[in-house]
C-alpha positions in Angstrom: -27.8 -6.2 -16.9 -29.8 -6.4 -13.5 -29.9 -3.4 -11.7 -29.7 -5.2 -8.3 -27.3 -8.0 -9.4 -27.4 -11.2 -10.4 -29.9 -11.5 -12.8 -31.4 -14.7 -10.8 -33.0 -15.5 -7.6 -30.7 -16.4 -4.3 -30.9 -16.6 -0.6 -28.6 -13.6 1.2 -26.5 -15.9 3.0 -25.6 -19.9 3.4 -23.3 -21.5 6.0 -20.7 -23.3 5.0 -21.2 -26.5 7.5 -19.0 -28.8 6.4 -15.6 -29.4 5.6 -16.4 -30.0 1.9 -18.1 -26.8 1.7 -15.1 -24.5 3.4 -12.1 -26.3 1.0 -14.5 -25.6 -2.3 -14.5 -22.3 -1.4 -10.7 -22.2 -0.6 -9.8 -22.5 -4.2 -8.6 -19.2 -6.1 -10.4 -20.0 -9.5 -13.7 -21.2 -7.3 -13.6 -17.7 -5.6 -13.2 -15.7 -8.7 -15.9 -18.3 -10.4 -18.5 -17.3 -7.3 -17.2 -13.8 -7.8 -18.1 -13.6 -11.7 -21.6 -14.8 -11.0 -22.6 -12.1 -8.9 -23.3 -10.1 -11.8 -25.3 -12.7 -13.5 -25.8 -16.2 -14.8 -23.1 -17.8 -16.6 -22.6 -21.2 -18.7 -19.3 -23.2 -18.7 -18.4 -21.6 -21.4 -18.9 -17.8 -20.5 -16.7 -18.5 -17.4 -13.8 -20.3 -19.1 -14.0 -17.3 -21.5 -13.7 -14.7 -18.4 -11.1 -16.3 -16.4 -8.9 -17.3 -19.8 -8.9 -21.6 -18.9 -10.1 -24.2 -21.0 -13.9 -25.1 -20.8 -12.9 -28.8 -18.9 -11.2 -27.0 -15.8 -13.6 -24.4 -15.6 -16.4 -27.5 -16.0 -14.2 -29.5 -13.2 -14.6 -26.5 -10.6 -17.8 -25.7 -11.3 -19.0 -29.0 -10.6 -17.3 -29.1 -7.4 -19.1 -25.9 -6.5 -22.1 -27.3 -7.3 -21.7 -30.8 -5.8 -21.0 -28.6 -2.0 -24.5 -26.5 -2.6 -22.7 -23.2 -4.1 -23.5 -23.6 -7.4 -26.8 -24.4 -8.9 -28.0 -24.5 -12.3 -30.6 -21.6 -13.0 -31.3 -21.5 -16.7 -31.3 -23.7 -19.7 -31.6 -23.7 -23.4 -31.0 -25.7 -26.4 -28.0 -24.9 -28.6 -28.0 -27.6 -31.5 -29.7 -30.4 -29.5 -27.5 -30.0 -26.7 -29.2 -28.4 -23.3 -27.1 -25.3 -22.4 -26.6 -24.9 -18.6 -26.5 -21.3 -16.8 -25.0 -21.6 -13.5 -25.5 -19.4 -10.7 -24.8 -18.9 -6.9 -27.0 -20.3 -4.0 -26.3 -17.0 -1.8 -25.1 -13.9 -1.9 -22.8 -14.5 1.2 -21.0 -17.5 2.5 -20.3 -17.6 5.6 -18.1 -20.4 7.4 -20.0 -22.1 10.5 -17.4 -22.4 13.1 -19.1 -25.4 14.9 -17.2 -29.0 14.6 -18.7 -31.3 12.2 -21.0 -34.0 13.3 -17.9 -36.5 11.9 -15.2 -34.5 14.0 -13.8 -33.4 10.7 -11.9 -30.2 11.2 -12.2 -26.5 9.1 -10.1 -25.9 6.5 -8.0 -23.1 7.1 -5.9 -22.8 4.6 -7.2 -19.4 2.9 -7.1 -15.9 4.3 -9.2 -13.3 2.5 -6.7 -10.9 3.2 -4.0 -12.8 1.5 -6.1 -12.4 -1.8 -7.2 -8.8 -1.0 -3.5 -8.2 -0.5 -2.5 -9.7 -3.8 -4.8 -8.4 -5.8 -4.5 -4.6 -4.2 -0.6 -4.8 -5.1 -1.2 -3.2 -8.4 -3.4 -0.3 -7.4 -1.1 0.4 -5.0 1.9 0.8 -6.8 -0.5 3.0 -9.3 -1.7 5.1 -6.6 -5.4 4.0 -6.5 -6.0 1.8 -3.2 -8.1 3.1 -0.6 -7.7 1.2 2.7 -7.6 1.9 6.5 -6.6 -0.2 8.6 -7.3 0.8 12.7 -7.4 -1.3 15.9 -10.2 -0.6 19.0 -9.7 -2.8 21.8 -13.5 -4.0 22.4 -15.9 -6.4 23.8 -16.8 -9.8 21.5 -19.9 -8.6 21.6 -19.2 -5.4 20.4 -17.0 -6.7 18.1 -19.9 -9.4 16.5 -22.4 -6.3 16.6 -19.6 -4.5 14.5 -19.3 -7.1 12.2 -22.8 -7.5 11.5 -22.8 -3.6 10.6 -20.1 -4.6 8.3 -22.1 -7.3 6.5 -24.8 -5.5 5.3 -22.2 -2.7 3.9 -21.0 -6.0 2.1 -24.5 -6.8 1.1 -24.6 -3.3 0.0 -21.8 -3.9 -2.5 -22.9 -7.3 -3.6 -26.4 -5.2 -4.6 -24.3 -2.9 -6.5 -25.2 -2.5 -10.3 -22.8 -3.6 -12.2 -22.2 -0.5 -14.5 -18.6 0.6 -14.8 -15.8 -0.7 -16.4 -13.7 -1.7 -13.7 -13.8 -4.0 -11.4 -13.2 -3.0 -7.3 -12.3 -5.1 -4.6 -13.9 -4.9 -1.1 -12.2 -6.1 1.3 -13.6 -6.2 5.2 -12.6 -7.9 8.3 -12.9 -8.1 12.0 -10.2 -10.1 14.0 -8.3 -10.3 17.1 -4.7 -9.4 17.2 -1.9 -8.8 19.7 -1.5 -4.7 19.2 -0.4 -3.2 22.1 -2.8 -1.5 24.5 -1.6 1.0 26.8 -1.9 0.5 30.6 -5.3 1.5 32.7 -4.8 5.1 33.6 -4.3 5.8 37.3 
């Protein structure tokens, strides 16, 4: 196992331009697909064994990750006259450009991080093993993008992480504007 994960080169970060890109990476089973291959390299079959699917829907969403530039193959072999694909991830990071397409097409929005962080953090909470804070700051957007930059190389961090334990942890992070009360300016 790598001891700064995966086991293949990658660029630190890709922008998701375009419509395409963003709904790809909407997709539960893409995410956790994305998510496996941060420890390594992987072949159709590896991944359908992992996520407990048959090899053709684990072969569909993998080629729709690769077809939108997340996804590219990194090793091969022959395995009884058949060429044996390794797929792995073009970045580390995705990021979503927030600028329209050239086409007008609008974003997808329809997947919130935090909805899946939540999900997946129900069990360890009812077992007494989530560690989360939550706090509000009422700031700047500059001070608020500076923040978040701070808190993308703590994700980068993670993402270098050997992989060397038996369980798996979730990371969640996030920087967004809400409507939390703020107490008047002091006279």
């Amino acid at each position: 196992m790598a001891d700064n994960p995966p086991d293949y080169p990658l660029a630190d970060r890709l922008a998701l331009t375009t419509p395409a890109q963003v709904k790809a990476i909407g997709h539960p089973l893409r995410t956790t697909i994305l998510q496996l291959l941060h420890e390594r390299a992987a072949t159709v079959t590896e991944l359908a064994a992992a996520l407990e699917r048959p090899k053709s829907t684990v072969a569909h969403h993998v080629e729709v990750l690769a077809r939108n530039g997340l996804l590219r193959v990194v090793r091969t072999r022959k395995v009884r006259a058949i060429e044996e694909r390794s797929y792995g991830r073009t970045a580390r990071m995705f990021h979503v450009a927030a600028e329209p397409s050239p086409a007008g097409e609008e974003m997808p929005r329809d997947f919130n991080d935090f909805e899946v962080a939540a999900r997946e953090s129900a069990p360890a909470f009812e077992q007494g093993r989530l560690w989360g804070f939550i706090r509000h700051a009422r700031l700047s957007e500059d001070q608020a993008s500076r923040f978040w930059d701070r808190m993308a190389e703590l994700v980068d961090e993670f993402d270098r992480m050997p992989r060397s334990g038996e369980t798996v942890y979730g990371f969640a992070v996030g920087v967004y504007p809400t409507d939390h009360p703020t107490l008047p300016t002091a006279e």
